[in-house]
C-alpha positions as CSV (number, residue, x, y, z in Angstrom):
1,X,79.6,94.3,112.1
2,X,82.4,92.6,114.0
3,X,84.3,89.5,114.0
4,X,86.0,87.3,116.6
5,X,88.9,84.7,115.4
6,X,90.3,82.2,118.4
7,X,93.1,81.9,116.3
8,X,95.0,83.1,112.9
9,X,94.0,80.6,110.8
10,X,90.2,81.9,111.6
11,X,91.3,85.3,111.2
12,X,92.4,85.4,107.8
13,X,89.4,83.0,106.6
14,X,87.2,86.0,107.9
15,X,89.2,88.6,106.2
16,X,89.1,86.7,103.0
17,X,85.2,86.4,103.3
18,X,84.5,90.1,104.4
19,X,85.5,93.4,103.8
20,X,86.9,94.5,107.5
21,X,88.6,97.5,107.9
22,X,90.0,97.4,111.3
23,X,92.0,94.3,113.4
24,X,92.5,94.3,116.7
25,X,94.7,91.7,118.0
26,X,96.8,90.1,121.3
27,X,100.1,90.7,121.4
28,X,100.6,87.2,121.8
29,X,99.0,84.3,120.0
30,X,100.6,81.3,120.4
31,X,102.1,79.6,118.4
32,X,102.1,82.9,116.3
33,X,101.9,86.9,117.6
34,X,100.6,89.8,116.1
35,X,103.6,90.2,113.6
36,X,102.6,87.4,111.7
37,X,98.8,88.5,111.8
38,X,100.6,92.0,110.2
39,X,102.3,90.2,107.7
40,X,99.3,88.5,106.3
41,X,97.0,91.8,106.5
42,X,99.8,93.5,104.4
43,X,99.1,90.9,101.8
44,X,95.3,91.9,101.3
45,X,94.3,94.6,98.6
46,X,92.8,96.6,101.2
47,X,94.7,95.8,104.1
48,X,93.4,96.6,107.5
49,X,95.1,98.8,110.2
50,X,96.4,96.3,113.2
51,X,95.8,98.0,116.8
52,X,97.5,95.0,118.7
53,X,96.7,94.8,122.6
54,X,98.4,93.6,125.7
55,X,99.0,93.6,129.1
56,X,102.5,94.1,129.2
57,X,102.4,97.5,126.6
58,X,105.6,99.0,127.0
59,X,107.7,101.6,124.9
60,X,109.8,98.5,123.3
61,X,106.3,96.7,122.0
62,X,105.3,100.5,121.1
63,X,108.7,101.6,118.9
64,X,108.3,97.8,117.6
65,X,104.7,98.0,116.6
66,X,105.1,101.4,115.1
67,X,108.2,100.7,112.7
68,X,106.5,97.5,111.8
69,X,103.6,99.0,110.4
70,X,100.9,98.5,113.2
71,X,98.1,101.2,113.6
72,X,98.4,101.2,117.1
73,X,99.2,99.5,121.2
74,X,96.8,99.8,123.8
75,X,96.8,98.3,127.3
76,X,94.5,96.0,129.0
77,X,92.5,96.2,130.4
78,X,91.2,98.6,127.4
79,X,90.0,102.0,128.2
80,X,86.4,102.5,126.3
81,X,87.3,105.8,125.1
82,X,91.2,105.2,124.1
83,X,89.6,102.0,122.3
84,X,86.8,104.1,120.5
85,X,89.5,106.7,119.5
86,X,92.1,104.3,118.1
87,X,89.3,102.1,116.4
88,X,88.0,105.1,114.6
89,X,91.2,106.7,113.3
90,X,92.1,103.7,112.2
91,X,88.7,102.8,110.4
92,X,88.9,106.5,109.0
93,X,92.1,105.7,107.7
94,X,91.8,102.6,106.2
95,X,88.3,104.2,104.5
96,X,90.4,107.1,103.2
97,X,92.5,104.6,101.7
98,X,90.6,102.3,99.9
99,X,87.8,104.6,99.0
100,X,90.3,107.3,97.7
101,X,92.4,104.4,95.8
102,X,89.1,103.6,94.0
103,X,88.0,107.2,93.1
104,X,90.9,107.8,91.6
105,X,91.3,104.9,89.4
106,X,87.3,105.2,88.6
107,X,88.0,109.2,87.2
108,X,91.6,107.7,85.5
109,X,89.1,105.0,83.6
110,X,87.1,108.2,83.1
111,X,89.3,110.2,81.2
112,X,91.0,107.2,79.2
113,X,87.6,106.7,77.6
């Protein structure tokens, strides 16, 4: 299923609703930008990658993305497959995470008993 937000506040009131396990977001927002939209994710328990988006992708946005904790930057106009690719790493990921997370503390409640 997927979700469209026309702004941040929308965004995280979707988040907080539904289990979503990728974001993809403009670089720009106004008044707020992706950064804040990856602070807020990084406050969820299963925090979504961010792949943000823009026209203006350079290797600055990249190396800033990256260190930040994004998943990943893709230009606009999108190409299908480089959006398909990044979308599903990223959704493997997150999957990986939080299914892996719960396994392990399921076979830890496991063996307490």
């Amino acid at each position: 299923m997927m979700f469209q937000a026309r702004d941040v506040a929308s965004a995280l009131a979707l988040l907080r609703r539904h289990e979503i396990a990728v974001v993809i977001c403009e670089r720009d927002l106004l008044p707020e930008t992706w950064i804040d939209v990856l602070e807020h994710l990084n406050t969820l328990p299963k925090a979504p990658p961010l792949i943000v988006t823009s026209r203006l992708a350079d290797e600055r946005l990249w190396a800033e993305a990256l260190n930040l904790g994004a998943w990943d930057v893709l230009v606009k106009p999108l190409d299908r497959l480089e959006l398909i690719r990044s979308v599903k790493l990223a959704w493997d990921h997150w999957h990986m995470q939080t299914h892996t997370a719960v396994g392990k503390s399921m076979s830890a409640a496991v063996e307490a008993k």
